[in-house]
C-alpha positions as CSV (number, residue, x, y, z in Angstrom):
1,X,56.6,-89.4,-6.4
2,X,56.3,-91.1,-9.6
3,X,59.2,-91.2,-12.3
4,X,58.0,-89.3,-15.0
5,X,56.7,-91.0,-18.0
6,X,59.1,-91.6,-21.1
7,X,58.2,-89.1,-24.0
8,X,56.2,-91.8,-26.7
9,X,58.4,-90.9,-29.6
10,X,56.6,-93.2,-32.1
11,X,53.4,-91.3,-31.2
12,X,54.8,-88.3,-31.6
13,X,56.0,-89.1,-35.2
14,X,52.6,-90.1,-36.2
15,X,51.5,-86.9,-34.8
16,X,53.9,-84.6,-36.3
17,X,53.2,-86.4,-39.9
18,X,49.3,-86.0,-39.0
19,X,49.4,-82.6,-38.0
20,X,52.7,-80.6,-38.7
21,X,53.5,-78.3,-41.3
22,X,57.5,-78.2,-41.6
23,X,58.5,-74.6,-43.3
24,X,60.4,-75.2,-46.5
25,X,60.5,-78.5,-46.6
26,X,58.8,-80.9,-49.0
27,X,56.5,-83.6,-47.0
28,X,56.9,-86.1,-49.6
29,X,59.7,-88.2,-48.5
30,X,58.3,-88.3,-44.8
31,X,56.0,-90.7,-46.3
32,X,58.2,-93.7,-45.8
33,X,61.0,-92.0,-43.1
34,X,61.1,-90.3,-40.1
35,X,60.9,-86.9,-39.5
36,X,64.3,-85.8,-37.7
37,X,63.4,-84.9,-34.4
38,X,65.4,-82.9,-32.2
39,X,64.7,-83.1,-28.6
40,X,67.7,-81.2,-26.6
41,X,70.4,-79.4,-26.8
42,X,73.6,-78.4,-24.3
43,X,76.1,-76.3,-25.6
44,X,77.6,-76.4,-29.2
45,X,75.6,-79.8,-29.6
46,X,72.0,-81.1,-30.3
47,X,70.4,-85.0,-29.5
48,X,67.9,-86.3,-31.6
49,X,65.0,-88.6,-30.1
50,X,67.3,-91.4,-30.2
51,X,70.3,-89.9,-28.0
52,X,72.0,-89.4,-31.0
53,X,74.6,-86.3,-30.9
54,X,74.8,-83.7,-33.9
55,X,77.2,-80.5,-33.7
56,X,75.4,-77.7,-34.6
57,X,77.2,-76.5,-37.5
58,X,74.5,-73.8,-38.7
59,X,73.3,-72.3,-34.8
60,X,69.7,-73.5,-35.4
61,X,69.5,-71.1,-38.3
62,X,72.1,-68.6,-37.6
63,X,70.4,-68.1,-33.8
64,X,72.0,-70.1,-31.4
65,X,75.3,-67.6,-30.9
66,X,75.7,-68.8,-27.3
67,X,74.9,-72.4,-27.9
68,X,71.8,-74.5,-26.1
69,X,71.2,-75.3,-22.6
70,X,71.9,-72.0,-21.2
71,X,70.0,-72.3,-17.9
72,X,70.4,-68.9,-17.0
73,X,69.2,-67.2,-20.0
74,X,66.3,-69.3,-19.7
75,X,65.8,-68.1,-15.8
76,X,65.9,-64.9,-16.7
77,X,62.7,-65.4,-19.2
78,X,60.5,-67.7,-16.3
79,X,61.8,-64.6,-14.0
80,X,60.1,-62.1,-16.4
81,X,57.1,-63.9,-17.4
82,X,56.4,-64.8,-13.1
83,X,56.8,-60.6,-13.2
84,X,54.8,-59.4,-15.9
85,X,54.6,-61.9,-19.0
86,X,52.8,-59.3,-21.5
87,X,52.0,-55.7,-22.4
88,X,52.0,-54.1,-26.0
89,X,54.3,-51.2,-26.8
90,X,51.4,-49.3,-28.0
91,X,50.9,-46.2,-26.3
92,X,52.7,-48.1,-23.2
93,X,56.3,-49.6,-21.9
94,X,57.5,-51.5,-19.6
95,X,61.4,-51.7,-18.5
96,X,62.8,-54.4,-20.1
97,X,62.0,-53.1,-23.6
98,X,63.4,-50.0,-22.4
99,X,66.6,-51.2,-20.7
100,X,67.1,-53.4,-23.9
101,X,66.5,-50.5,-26.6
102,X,68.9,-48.5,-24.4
103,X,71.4,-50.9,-24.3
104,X,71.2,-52.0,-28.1
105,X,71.7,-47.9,-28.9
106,X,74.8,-48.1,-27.2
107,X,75.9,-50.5,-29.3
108,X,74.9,-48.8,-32.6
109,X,77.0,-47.3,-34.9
110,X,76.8,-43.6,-35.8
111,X,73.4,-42.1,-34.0
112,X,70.9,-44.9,-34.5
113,X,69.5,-44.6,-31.6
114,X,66.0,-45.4,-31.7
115,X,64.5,-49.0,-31.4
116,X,61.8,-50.3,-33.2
117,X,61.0,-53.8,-32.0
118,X,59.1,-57.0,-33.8
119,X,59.2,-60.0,-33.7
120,X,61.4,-61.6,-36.7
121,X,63.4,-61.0,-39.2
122,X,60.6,-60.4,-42.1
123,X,58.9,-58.0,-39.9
124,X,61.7,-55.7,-38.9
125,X,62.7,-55.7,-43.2
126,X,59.0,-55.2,-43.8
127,X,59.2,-52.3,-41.0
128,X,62.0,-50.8,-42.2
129,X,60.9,-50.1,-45.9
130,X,57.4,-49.0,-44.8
131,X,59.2,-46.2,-42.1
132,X,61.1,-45.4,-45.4
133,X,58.0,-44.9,-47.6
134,X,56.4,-42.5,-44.9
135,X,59.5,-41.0,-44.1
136,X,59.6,-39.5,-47.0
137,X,56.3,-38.6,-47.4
138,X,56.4,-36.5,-44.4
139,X,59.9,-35.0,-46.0
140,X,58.4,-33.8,-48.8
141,X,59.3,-36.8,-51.4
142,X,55.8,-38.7,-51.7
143,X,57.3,-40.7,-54.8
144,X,59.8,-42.6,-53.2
145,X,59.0,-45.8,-52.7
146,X,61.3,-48.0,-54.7
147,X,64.2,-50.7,-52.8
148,X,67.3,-51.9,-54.2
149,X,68.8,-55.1,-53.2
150,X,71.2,-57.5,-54.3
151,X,70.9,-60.9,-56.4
152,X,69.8,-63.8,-55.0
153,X,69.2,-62.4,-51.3
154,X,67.7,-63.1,-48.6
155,X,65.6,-60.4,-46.7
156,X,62.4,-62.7,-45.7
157,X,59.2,-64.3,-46.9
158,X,56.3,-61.8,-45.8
159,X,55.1,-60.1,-48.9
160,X,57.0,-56.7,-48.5
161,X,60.0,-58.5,-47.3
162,X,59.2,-60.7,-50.4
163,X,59.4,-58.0,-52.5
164,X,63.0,-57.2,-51.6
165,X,63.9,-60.7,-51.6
166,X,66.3,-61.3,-54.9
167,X,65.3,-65.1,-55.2
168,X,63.0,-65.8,-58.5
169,X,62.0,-69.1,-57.2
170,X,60.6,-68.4,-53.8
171,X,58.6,-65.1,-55.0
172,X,57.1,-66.2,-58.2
173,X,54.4,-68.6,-56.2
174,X,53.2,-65.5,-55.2
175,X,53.2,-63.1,-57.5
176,X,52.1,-60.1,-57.9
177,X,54.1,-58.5,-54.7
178,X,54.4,-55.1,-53.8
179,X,55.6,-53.0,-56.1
180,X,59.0,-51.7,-56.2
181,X,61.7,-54.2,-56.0
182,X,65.0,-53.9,-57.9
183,X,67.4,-56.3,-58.2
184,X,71.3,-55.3,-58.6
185,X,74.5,-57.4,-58.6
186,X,75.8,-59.1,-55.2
187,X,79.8,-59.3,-54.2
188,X,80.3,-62.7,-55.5
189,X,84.0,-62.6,-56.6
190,X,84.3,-65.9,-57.2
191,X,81.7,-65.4,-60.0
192,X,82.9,-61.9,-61.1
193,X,82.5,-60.8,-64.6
194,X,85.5,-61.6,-66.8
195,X,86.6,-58.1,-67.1
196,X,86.9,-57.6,-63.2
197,X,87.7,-61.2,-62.7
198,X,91.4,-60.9,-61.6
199,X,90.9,-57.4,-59.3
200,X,89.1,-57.7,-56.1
201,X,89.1,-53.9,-55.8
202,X,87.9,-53.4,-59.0
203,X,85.1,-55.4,-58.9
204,X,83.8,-54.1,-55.3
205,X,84.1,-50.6,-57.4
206,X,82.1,-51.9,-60.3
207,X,79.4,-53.6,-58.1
208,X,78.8,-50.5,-55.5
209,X,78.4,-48.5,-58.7
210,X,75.7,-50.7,-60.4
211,X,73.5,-49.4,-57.8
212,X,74.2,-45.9,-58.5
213,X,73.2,-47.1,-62.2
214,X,70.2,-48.6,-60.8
215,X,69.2,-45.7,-59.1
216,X,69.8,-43.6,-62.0
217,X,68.1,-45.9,-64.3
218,X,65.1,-46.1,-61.7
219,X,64.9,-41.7,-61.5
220,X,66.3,-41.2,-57.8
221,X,63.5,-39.3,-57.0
222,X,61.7,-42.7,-56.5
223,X,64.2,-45.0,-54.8
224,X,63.9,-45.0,-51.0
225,X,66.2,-47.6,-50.1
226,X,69.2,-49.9,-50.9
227,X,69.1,-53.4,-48.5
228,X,72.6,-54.8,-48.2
229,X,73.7,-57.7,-45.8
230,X,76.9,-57.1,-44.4
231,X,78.1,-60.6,-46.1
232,X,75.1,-61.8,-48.5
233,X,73.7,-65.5,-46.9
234,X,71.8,-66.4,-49.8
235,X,74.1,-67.7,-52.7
236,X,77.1,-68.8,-50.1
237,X,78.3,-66.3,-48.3
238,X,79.9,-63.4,-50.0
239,X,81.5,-61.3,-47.9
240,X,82.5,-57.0,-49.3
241,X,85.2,-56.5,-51.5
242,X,87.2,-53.5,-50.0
243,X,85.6,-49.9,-50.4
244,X,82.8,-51.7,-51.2
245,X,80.5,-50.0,-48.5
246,X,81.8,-46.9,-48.2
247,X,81.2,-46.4,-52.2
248,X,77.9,-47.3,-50.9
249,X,77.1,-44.4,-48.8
250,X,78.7,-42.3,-50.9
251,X,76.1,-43.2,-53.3
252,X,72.9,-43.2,-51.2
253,X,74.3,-39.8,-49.5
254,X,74.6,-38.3,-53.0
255,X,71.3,-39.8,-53.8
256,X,69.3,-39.0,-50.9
257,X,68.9,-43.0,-50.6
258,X,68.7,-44.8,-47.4
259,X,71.1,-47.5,-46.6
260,X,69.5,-50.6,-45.0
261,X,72.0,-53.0,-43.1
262,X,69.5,-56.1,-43.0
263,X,71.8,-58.1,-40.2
264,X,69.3,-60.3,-39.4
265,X,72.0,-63.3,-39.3
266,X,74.8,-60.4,-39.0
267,X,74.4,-59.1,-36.2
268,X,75.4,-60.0,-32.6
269,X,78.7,-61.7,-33.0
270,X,78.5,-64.3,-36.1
271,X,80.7,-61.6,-37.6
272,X,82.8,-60.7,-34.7
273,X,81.0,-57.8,-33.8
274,X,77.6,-57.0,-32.4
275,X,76.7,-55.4,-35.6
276,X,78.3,-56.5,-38.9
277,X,78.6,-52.6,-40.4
278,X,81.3,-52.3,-37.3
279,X,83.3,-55.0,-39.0
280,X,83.7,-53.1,-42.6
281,X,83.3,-49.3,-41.0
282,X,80.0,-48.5,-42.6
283,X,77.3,-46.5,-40.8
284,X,73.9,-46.8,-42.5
285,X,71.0,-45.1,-41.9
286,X,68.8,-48.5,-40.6
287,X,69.9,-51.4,-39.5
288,X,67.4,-54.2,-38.9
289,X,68.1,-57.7,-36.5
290,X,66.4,-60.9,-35.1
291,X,67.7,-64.2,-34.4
292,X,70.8,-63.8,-32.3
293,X,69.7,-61.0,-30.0
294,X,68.4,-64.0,-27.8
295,X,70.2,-66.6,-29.1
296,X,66.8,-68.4,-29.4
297,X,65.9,-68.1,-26.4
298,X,63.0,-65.9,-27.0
299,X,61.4,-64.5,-30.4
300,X,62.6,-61.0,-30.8
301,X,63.8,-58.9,-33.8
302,X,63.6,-55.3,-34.6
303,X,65.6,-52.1,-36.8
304,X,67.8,-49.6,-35.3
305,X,66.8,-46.5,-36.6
306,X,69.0,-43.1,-36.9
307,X,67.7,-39.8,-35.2
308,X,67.3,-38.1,-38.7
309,X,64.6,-40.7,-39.4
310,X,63.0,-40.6,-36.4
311,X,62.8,-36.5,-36.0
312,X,59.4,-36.2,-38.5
313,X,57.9,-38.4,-36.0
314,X,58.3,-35.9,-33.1
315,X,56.3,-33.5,-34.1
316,X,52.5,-32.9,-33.7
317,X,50.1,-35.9,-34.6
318,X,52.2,-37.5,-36.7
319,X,52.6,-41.2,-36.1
320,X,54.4,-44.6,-37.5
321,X,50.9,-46.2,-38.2
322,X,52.4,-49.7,-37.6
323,X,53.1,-51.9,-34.9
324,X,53.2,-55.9,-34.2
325,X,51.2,-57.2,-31.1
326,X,54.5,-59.3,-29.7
327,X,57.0,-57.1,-30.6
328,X,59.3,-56.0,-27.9
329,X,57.6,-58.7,-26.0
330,X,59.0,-58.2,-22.2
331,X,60.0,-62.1,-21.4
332,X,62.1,-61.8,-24.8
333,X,63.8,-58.4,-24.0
334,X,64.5,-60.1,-20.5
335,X,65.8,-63.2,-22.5
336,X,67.7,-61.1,-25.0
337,X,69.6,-58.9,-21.9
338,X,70.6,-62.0,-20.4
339,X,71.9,-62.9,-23.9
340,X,74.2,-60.1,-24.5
341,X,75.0,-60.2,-20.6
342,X,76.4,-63.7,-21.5
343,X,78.6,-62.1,-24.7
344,X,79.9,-59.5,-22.0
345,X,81.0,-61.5,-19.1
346,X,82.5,-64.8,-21.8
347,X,83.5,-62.3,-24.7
348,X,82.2,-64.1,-27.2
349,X,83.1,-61.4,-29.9
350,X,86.3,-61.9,-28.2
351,X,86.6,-65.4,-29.1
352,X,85.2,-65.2,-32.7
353,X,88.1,-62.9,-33.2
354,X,90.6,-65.1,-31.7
355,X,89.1,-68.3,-33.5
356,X,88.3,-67.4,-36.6
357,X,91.0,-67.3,-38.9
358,X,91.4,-70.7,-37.5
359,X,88.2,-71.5,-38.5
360,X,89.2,-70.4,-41.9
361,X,92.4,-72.2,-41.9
362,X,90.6,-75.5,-40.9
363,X,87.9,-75.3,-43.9
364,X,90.6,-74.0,-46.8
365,X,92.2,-77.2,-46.0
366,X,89.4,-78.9,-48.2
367,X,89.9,-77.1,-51.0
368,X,92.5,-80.2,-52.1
369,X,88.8,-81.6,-52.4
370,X,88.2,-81.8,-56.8
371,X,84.4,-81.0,-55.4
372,X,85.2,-77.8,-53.5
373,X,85.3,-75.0,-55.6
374,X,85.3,-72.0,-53.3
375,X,85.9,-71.1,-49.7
376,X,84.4,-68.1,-48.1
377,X,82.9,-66.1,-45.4
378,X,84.2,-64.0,-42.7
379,X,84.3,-64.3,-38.7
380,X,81.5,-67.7,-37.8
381,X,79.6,-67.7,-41.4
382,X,81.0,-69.3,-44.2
383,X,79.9,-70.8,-47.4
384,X,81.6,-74.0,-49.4
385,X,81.1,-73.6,-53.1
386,X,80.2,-77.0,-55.2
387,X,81.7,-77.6,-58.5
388,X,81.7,-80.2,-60.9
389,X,85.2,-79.2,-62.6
390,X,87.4,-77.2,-60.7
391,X,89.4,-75.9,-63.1
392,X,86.5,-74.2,-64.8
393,X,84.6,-73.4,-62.1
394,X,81.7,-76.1,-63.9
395,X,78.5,-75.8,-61.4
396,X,76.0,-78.6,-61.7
397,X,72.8,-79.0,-63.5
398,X,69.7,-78.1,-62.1
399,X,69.0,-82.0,-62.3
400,X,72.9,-83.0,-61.1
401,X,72.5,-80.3,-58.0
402,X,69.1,-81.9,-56.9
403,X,70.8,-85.5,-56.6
404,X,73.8,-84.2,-55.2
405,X,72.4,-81.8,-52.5
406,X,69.1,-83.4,-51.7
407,X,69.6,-86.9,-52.6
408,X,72.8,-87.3,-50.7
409,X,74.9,-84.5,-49.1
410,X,71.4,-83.0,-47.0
411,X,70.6,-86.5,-45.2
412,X,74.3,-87.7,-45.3
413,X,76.1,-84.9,-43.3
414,X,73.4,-85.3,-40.7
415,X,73.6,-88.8,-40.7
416,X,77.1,-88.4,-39.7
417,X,76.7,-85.8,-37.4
418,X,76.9,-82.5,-38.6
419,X,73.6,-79.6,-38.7
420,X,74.8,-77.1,-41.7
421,X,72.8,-75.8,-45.0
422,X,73.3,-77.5,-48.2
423,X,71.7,-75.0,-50.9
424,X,71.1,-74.4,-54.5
425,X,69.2,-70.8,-54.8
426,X,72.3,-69.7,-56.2
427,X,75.4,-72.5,-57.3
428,X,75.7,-75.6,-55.6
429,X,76.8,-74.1,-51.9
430,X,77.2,-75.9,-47.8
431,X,76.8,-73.2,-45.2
432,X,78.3,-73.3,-41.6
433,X,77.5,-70.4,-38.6
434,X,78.3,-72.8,-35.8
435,X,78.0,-71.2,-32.3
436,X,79.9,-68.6,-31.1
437,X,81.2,-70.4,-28.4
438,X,83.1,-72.9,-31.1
439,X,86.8,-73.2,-31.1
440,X,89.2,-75.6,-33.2
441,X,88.3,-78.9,-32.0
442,X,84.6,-78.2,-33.4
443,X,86.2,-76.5,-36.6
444,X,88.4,-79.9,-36.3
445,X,85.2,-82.4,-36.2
446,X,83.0,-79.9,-39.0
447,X,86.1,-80.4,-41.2
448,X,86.3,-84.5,-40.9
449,X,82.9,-84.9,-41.5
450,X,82.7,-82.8,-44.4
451,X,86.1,-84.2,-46.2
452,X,84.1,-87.5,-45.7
453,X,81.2,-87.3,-47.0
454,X,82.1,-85.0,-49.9
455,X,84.5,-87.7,-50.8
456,X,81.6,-90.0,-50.8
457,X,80.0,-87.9,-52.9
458,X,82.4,-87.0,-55.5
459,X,82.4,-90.7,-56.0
460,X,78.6,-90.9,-56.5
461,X,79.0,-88.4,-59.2
């Protein structure tokens, strides 16, 4: 048999520069460097084409809970697509989508037990704010349409999703989007208003009630929705004050607003829990999830959907006129059971409990850093805060936070070995989710190569 061939790396270079569109990224300096290429990955680690090892401090993007090289996650996916490798959910289903929604409702919090699958993130956001729209329509309140969501999040780049989306920068290429997006504040404490500055409590008060301003300010008879992330990626990780959510419901029950848990990143585990609401003892009304439910494996996502939604839809001809042709798609539902059996027989939420106040512990120690300004997070997610004077909580520049982020920390903490997120859409801000399967001696090697290269780069400044 013949050895087979070595993978021509230069060639594929040239290729990917010739033919590759990267998603966020700007092309330009791939001009004169290398694309990173990644080319495998076995357990909390990835290797680039060069052999070189990286820990994956950021899962992929927030995916990877039960690290790479699972072989019998993968099995289970060849095992489904040798059985049947497609059929739509429309009009038709086939077991695994059906063992998998089953299982997921057990899960659930409250009576959310109805599965609506897609295939991302953006989709099951998008999904969830169109089932609001008609829900109410069929209910009797045509006008409410409207969606409330926090400053500077995240909820995904299709237009809809877009629309929800609180970051000015990545909407305004393109504008208009639907109509109906509010903004309201996020639970950044560590950029509190003065007057709430020195009261944790108080400020999780004040920010729950700004959206019952909002939706008074907005008439409530057209706000359908409130989107909240059980701790807010965009901006750095901000977890809830305390009471925070349950103000929350108090205000969409009083309102006759939904409340949308978008755990998307979440959602199995990154918090401890298979859903995030578990964590702070909320119990909204959707929640909608991707990325970890198969770890990568697989491309799934989807919103968990309470009965009181779903009862309208019972009923004579009416239907959800909306669907996506790989949602629910039976080789990921396969992929995404073997997922969860793997957090079931290793109890992963198990050891992110365990591990992460060690975790914690392990990156507060670089707050004796003049460049750290804020630590925070909760369970595997946590965001650094960048400052340029720490005793006045100075950010940088637009101009100062472009050299610092992209023309130094981005390439240098890769270059010594560690996948995580620097970011400006909100201050200055590094972002870790490492794998679930982390414990301290990869908190141990994320906090070395961070105290190194921001050293490095508070000495650049």
């Amino acid at each position: 048999m013949n050895a087979r061939p070595a993978t021509d790396y230069a060639a594929l270079q040239e290729a990917a520069k010739r033919n590759l569109w990267l998603h966020f990224t700007r092309h330009s300096p791939y001009a004169e460097a290398d694309i990173p290429m990644i080319v495998r990955g076995e357990g909390q680690y990835v290797y680039d084409q060069h052999g070189k090892r990286y820990l994956d401090g950021l899962s992929g993007l927030f995916v990877s809970q039960i690290g790479h090289g699972r072989a019998d996650v993968a099995e289970a996916g060849a095992r489904q697509a040798a059985e049947l490798a497609y059929f739509p959910l429309w009009s038709y289903a086939h077991p695994r989508a059906v063992e998998l929604a089953e299982r997921l409702a057990g899960y659930a919090p409250g009576d959310l037990n109805r599965v609506f699958f897609t295939t991302s993130g953006s989709e099951a956001v998008e999904s969830a704010w169109k089932l609001a729209k008609q829900y109410f329509r069929l209910t009797g309140e045509p006008t409410r349409y409207k969606v409330l969501s926090r400053y500077i999040a995240y909820h995904g780049t299709s237009h809809g999703a877009l629309a929800i989306t609180g970051l000015p920068d990545i909407k305004m290429p393109f504008e208009p989007l639907p109509p109906g997006g509010v903004r309201v504040p996020n639970t950044n404490f560590y950029r509190a208003p003065a007057f709430v500055a020195g009261d944790l409590t108080a400020f999780g008060v004040w920010a729950a009630d700004e959206i019952e301003r909002a939706i008074l300010r907005e008439g409530p008879e057209s706000v359908a929705a409130v989107y909240l992330e059980p701790v807010q990626n965009s901006g750095g990780c901000f977890p809830p004050p305390p009471g925070y959510f349950q103000r929350v419901r108090e205000i969409c029950d009083k309102s006759g607003v939904l409340m949308v848990s978008d755990e998307v990143i979440c959602a199995f585990g990154r918090l401890g829990y298979i859903f995030g609401s578990e964590r702070y003892g909320y119990t909204p009304d959707i929640i909608t999830f991707a990325k970890g439910v198969t770890s990568g494996y697989s491309p799934l996502g989807g919103m968990m959907v309470s009965d009181r939604l779903m009862e309208p839809y019972q009923h004579d001809e009416t239907t959800f006129l909306h669907g996506v042709t790989f949602a629910g798609h039976p080789v990921s539902c396969a992929v995404a059971m073997a997922n969860l059996d793997v957090f079931e027989k290793e109890d992963l939420l198990g050891n992110v409990r365990a591990h992460q106040a060690g975790f914690r512990a392990t990156l507060d120690k670089l707050n004796d850093l003049p460049i750290v300004g804020d630590v925070r997070g909760d369970g595997y997610f946590y965001g650094i805060e960048l400052v340029k004077d720490k005793a006045t909580r100075e950010t940088f520049s637009d101009d100062e936070s472009e050299r610092l982020l992209r023309g130094f920390l981005s390439q240098a903490l890769f270059d010594a070995g560690l996948v995580c997120r620097t970011d400006d859409r909100g201050d200055p801000v590094i972002q870790l989710a490492p794998p679930l399967t982390c414990t301290q001696e990869h908190f141990d090697e994320i906090e070395q190569i961070l105290r190194s290269v921001l050293t490095q780069a508070w000495s650049r400044l």
